[in-house]
C-alpha positions as CSV (number, residue, x, y, z in Angstrom):
1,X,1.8,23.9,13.1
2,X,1.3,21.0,10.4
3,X,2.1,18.6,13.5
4,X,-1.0,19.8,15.4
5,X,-2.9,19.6,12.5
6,X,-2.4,16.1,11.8
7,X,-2.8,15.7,15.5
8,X,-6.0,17.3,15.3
9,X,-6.8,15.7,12.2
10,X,-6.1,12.0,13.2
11,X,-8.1,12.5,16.6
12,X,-11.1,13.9,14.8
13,X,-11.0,10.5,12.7
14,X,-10.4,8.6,15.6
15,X,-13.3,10.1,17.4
16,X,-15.4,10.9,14.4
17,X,-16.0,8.0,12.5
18,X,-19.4,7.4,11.9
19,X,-21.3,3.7,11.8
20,X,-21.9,3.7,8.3
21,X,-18.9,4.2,6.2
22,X,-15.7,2.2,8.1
23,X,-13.3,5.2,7.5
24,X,-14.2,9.1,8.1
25,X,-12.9,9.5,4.3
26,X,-12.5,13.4,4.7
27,X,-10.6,13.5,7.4
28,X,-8.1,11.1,5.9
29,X,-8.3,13.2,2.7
30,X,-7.1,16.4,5.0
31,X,-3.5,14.2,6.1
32,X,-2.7,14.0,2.3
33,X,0.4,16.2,1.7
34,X,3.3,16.5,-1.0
35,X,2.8,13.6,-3.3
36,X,0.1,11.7,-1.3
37,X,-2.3,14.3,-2.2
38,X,-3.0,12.1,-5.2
39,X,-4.3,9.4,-3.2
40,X,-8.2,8.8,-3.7
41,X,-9.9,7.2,-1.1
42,X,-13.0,5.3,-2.5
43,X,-16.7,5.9,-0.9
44,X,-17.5,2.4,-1.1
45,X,-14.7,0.0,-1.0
46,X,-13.8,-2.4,-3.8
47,X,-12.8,-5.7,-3.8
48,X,-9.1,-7.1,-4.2
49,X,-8.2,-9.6,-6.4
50,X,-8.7,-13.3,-5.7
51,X,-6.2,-14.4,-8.2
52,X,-2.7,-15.9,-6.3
53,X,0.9,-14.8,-6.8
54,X,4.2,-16.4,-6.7
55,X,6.5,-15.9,-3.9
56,X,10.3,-15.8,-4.3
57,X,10.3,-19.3,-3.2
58,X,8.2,-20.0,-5.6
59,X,5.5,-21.2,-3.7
60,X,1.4,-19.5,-4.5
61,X,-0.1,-17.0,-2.0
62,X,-3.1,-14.5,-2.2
63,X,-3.9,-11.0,-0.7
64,X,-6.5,-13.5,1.3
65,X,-3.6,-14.7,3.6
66,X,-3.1,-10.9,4.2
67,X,-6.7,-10.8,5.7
68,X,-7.7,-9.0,9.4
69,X,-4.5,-6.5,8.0
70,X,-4.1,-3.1,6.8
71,X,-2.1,-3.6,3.2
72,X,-0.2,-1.1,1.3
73,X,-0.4,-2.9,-2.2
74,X,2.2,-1.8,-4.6
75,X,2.7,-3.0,-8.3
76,X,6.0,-2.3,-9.5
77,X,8.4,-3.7,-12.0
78,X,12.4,-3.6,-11.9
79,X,12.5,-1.6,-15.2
80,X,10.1,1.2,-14.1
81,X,12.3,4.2,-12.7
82,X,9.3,5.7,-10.3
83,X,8.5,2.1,-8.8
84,X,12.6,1.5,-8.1
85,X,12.6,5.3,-6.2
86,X,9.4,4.8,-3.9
87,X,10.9,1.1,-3.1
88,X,13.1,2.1,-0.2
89,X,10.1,4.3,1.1
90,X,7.4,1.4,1.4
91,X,10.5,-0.8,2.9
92,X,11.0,2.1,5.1
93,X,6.8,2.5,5.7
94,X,6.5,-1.2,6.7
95,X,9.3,-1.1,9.1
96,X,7.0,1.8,10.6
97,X,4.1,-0.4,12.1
98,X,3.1,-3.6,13.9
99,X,3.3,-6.7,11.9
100,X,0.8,-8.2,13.2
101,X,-1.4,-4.8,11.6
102,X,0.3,-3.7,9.1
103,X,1.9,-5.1,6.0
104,X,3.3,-3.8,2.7
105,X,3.2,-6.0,-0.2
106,X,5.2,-5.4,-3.5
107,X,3.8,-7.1,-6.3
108,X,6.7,-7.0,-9.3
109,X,4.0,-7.1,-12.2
110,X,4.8,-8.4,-15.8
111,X,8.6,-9.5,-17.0
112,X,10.5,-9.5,-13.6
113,X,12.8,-12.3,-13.1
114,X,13.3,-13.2,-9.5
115,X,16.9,-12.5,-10.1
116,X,16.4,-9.3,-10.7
117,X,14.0,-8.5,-8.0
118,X,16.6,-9.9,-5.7
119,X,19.3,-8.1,-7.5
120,X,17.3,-5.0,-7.0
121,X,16.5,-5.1,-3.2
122,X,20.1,-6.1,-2.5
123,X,21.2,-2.9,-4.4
124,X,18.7,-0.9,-2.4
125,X,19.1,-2.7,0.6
126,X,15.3,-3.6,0.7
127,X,15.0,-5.8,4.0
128,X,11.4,-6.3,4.7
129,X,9.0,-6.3,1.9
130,X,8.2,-9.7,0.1
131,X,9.6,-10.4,-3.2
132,X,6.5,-11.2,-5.1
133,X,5.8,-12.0,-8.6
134,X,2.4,-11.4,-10.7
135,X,4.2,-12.6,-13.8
136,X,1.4,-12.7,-16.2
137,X,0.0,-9.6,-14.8
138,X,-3.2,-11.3,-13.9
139,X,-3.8,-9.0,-10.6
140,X,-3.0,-5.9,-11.9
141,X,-5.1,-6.8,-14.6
142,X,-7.9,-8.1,-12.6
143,X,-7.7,-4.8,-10.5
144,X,-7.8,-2.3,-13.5
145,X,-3.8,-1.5,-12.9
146,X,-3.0,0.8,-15.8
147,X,0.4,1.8,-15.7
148,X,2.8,1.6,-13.0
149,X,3.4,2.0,-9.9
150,X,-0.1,2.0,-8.5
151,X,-0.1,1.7,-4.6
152,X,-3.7,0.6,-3.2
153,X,-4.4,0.4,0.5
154,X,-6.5,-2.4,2.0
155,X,-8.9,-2.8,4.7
156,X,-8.3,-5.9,7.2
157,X,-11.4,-7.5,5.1
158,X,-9.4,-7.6,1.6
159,X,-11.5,-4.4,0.5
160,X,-9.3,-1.7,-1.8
161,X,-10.1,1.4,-0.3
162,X,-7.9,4.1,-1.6
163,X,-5.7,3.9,-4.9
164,X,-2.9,6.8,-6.1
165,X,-1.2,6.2,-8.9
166,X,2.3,6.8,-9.7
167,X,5.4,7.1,-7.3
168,X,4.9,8.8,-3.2
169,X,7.2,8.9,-0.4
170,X,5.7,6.3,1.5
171,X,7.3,7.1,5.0
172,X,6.5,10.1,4.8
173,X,4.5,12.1,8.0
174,X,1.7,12.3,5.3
175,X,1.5,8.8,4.5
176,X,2.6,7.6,8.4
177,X,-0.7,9.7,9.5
178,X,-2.6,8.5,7.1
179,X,-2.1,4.6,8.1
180,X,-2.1,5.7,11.7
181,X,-5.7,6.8,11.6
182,X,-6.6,4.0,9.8
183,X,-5.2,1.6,12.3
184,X,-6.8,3.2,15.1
185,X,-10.2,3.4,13.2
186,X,-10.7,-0.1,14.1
Protein backbone atom coordinates (compact mmCIF):
# COMPACT_ATOMS: atom_id res chain seq x y z
CA UNK A 1 0.00 0.00 0.00
CA UNK A 2 2.74 2.70 0.97
CA UNK A 3 4.32 1.73 -2.54
CA UNK A 4 1.26 2.93 -4.38
CA UNK A 5 1.15 5.77 -2.39
CA UNK A 6 4.45 7.00 -3.23
CA UNK A 7 3.63 6.07 -6.68
CA UNK A 8 0.67 8.08 -6.64
CA UNK A 9 2.34 10.67 -4.79
CA UNK A 10 5.47 11.17 -7.11
CA UNK A 11 3.18 11.15 -10.26
CA UNK A 12 0.93 13.80 -8.82
CA UNK A 13 4.18 15.96 -8.45
CA UNK A 14 5.40 15.03 -11.61
CA UNK A 15 2.16 16.05 -13.20
CA UNK A 16 1.17 18.68 -10.69
CA UNK A 17 3.71 21.19 -10.46
CA UNK A 18 2.56 24.43 -11.00
CA UNK A 19 4.60 27.44 -12.99
CA UNK A 20 5.14 29.42 -10.03
CA UNK A 21 6.88 27.58 -7.25
CA UNK A 22 9.69 25.02 -9.06
CA UNK A 23 8.61 22.10 -6.70
CA UNK A 24 4.86 21.00 -5.78
CA UNK A 25 6.22 21.33 -1.97
CA UNK A 26 3.14 19.28 -0.55
CA UNK A 27 3.41 16.61 -2.42
CA UNK A 28 7.02 16.18 -1.50
CA UNK A 29 6.09 16.81 2.09
CA UNK A 30 3.51 13.67 1.77
CA UNK A 31 6.94 11.08 0.73
CA UNK A 32 8.50 12.09 4.11
CA UNK A 33 8.46 8.93 6.25
CA UNK A 34 10.40 7.61 9.49
CA UNK A 35 13.06 10.09 10.12
CA UNK A 36 12.73 12.19 6.89
CA UNK A 37 9.58 13.53 8.21
CA UNK A 38 11.79 16.19 9.71
CA UNK A 39 12.74 17.56 6.59
CA UNK A 40 11.28 21.14 5.79
CA UNK A 41 11.04 22.07 2.44
CA UNK A 42 11.31 25.91 2.14
CA UNK A 43 8.51 28.13 0.13
CA UNK A 44 10.95 30.25 -1.40
CA UNK A 45 14.36 28.79 -1.85
CA UNK A 46 17.50 30.26 -0.21
CA UNK A 47 20.64 30.71 -1.43
CA UNK A 48 23.86 28.44 -0.82
CA UNK A 49 26.94 29.63 0.28
CA UNK A 50 29.50 31.17 -2.07
CA UNK A 51 32.40 30.58 0.26
CA UNK A 52 34.97 27.55 -1.22
CA UNK A 53 36.04 24.33 0.55
CA UNK A 54 39.08 22.25 0.54
CA UNK A 55 39.12 19.03 -1.18
CA UNK A 56 41.11 16.03 0.08
CA UNK A 57 43.75 16.96 -2.36
CA UNK A 58 43.78 20.00 -1.08
CA UNK A 59 42.83 21.87 -3.90
CA UNK A 60 39.51 24.87 -3.36
CA UNK A 61 36.09 24.04 -4.85
CA UNK A 62 32.49 25.65 -4.28
CA UNK A 63 28.88 24.29 -4.31
CA UNK A 64 29.05 26.51 -7.70
CA UNK A 65 30.95 23.65 -9.58
CA UNK A 66 27.94 21.52 -8.32
CA UNK A 67 25.63 23.82 -10.45
CA UNK A 68 22.71 22.36 -13.12
CA UNK A 69 22.69 19.31 -10.14
CA UNK A 70 20.42 18.13 -7.45
CA UNK A 71 22.78 18.23 -4.11
CA UNK A 72 22.31 16.48 -0.92
CA UNK A 73 24.54 18.83 1.27
CA UNK A 74 25.61 17.21 4.52
CA UNK A 75 27.76 18.83 7.32
CA UNK A 76 29.26 16.36 9.48
CA UNK A 77 32.35 15.96 11.62
CA UNK A 78 34.32 12.65 12.41
CA UNK A 79 33.60 13.13 16.25
CA UNK A 80 29.76 13.48 15.93
CA UNK A 81 28.14 9.87 16.47
CA UNK A 82 24.73 10.84 14.31
CA UNK A 83 26.91 12.25 11.33
CA UNK A 84 29.30 8.82 11.36
CA UNK A 85 25.71 6.53 11.33
CA UNK A 86 23.92 8.42 8.41
CA UNK A 87 27.45 8.37 6.40
CA UNK A 88 27.06 4.87 4.83
CA UNK A 89 23.36 5.94 3.93
CA UNK A 90 24.18 9.20 1.81
CA UNK A 91 27.19 6.94 0.30
CA UNK A 92 24.52 4.45 -0.28
CA UNK A 93 21.93 7.47 -1.60
CA UNK A 94 24.43 8.78 -4.13
CA UNK A 95 25.27 5.44 -5.55
CA UNK A 96 21.33 5.51 -6.16
CA UNK A 97 21.16 8.16 -8.97
CA UNK A 98 22.78 9.51 -12.26
CA UNK A 99 25.90 11.38 -11.70
CA UNK A 100 25.44 13.56 -14.11
CA UNK A 101 21.95 14.63 -11.80
CA UNK A 102 22.63 13.86 -8.71
CA UNK A 103 25.41 14.34 -6.23
CA UNK A 104 25.94 14.09 -2.47
CA UNK A 105 28.42 16.25 -0.98
CA UNK A 106 29.80 15.75 2.68
CA UNK A 107 31.15 18.72 4.08
CA UNK A 108 33.44 17.58 7.40
CA UNK A 109 32.82 21.02 9.30
CA UNK A 110 35.24 22.32 11.99
CA UNK A 111 38.44 20.20 13.52
CA UNK A 112 38.57 17.23 11.01
CA UNK A 113 41.92 16.23 9.84
CA UNK A 114 41.92 14.72 6.47
CA UNK A 115 43.39 11.73 8.12
CA UNK A 116 40.70 11.12 9.95
CA UNK A 117 38.18 11.61 7.30
CA UNK A 118 40.04 9.11 5.30
CA UNK A 119 40.50 6.95 8.29
CA UNK A 120 36.73 7.16 8.75
CA UNK A 121 35.42 6.29 5.22
CA UNK A 122 37.93 3.40 4.97
CA UNK A 123 36.45 2.02 8.27
CA UNK A 124 32.97 2.44 6.76
CA UNK A 125 33.83 1.60 3.53
CA UNK A 126 32.60 5.05 2.13
CA UNK A 127 33.36 4.73 -1.68
CA UNK A 128 31.68 7.59 -3.36
CA UNK A 129 31.17 10.70 -1.52
CA UNK A 130 33.95 13.47 -1.60
CA UNK A 131 36.11 14.05 1.29
CA UNK A 132 35.66 17.69 1.87
CA UNK A 133 36.82 19.97 4.45
CA UNK A 134 35.05 23.37 5.71
CA UNK A 135 37.83 23.70 8.27
CA UNK A 136 37.00 27.04 9.75
CA UNK A 137 33.37 26.36 9.52
CA UNK A 138 32.85 29.31 7.25
CA UNK A 139 29.88 27.50 5.16
CA UNK A 140 28.09 26.15 7.91
CA UNK A 141 28.41 29.36 9.37
CA UNK A 142 27.53 31.31 6.38
CA UNK A 143 24.41 28.92 6.00
CA UNK A 144 23.14 29.31 9.72
CA UNK A 145 24.34 25.41 10.45
CA UNK A 146 23.64 25.11 14.15
CA UNK A 147 24.66 21.83 15.26
CA UNK A 148 25.41 18.86 13.42
CA UNK A 149 24.49 16.95 11.00
CA UNK A 150 22.32 19.23 9.00
CA UNK A 151 21.53 17.70 5.47
CA UNK A 152 20.20 20.45 2.91
CA UNK A 153 19.07 19.63 -0.53
CA UNK A 154 19.84 21.80 -3.59
CA UNK A 155 18.21 22.83 -6.71
CA UNK A 156 20.35 22.52 -10.03
CA UNK A 157 20.60 26.55 -9.55
CA UNK A 158 22.65 26.46 -6.12
CA UNK A 159 19.19 27.35 -4.25
CA UNK A 160 18.78 25.48 -0.63
CA UNK A 161 15.43 24.19 -0.77
CA UNK A 162 14.74 21.90 2.04
CA UNK A 163 16.91 21.56 5.38
CA UNK A 164 16.41 18.58 8.27
CA UNK A 165 18.43 18.61 10.91
CA UNK A 166 20.03 15.83 12.60
CA UNK A 167 20.81 12.22 11.40
CA UNK A 168 18.12 10.26 8.46
CA UNK A 169 18.51 7.11 6.56
CA UNK A 170 19.36 8.57 3.43
CA UNK A 171 18.64 5.50 1.08
CA UNK A 172 15.78 5.02 2.43
CA UNK A 173 12.26 4.58 -0.04
CA UNK A 174 11.31 7.92 1.77
CA UNK A 175 14.26 9.76 0.91
CA UNK A 176 14.85 7.79 -2.70
CA UNK A 177 11.16 9.13 -3.58
CA UNK A 178 11.75 12.19 -2.44
CA UNK A 179 14.92 12.87 -4.89
CA UNK A 180 13.06 10.99 -7.52
CA UNK A 181 10.27 13.54 -7.82
CA UNK A 182 12.57 16.16 -7.64
CA UNK A 183 14.66 14.91 -10.51
CA UNK A 184 11.69 14.43 -12.70
CA UNK A 185 10.33 17.93 -11.75
CA UNK A 186 12.67 19.32 -14.16
Amino acid sequence: MRLLTTAVLYLGLTLGANAETPHDIAALEALREEQLVKLTFHETPVPASEIGFVTSDGAEKSLADYEGKYVVLNFWATWCAPCRKEMPSLDRLNQAFNPDEFAVVTLATGRNSPQGIAKFFKDESIATLPMYRDDGMAIAKDMNVMGLPVTVILDPDGMEIARLTGEAEWDSTSAKAIVSALLASD
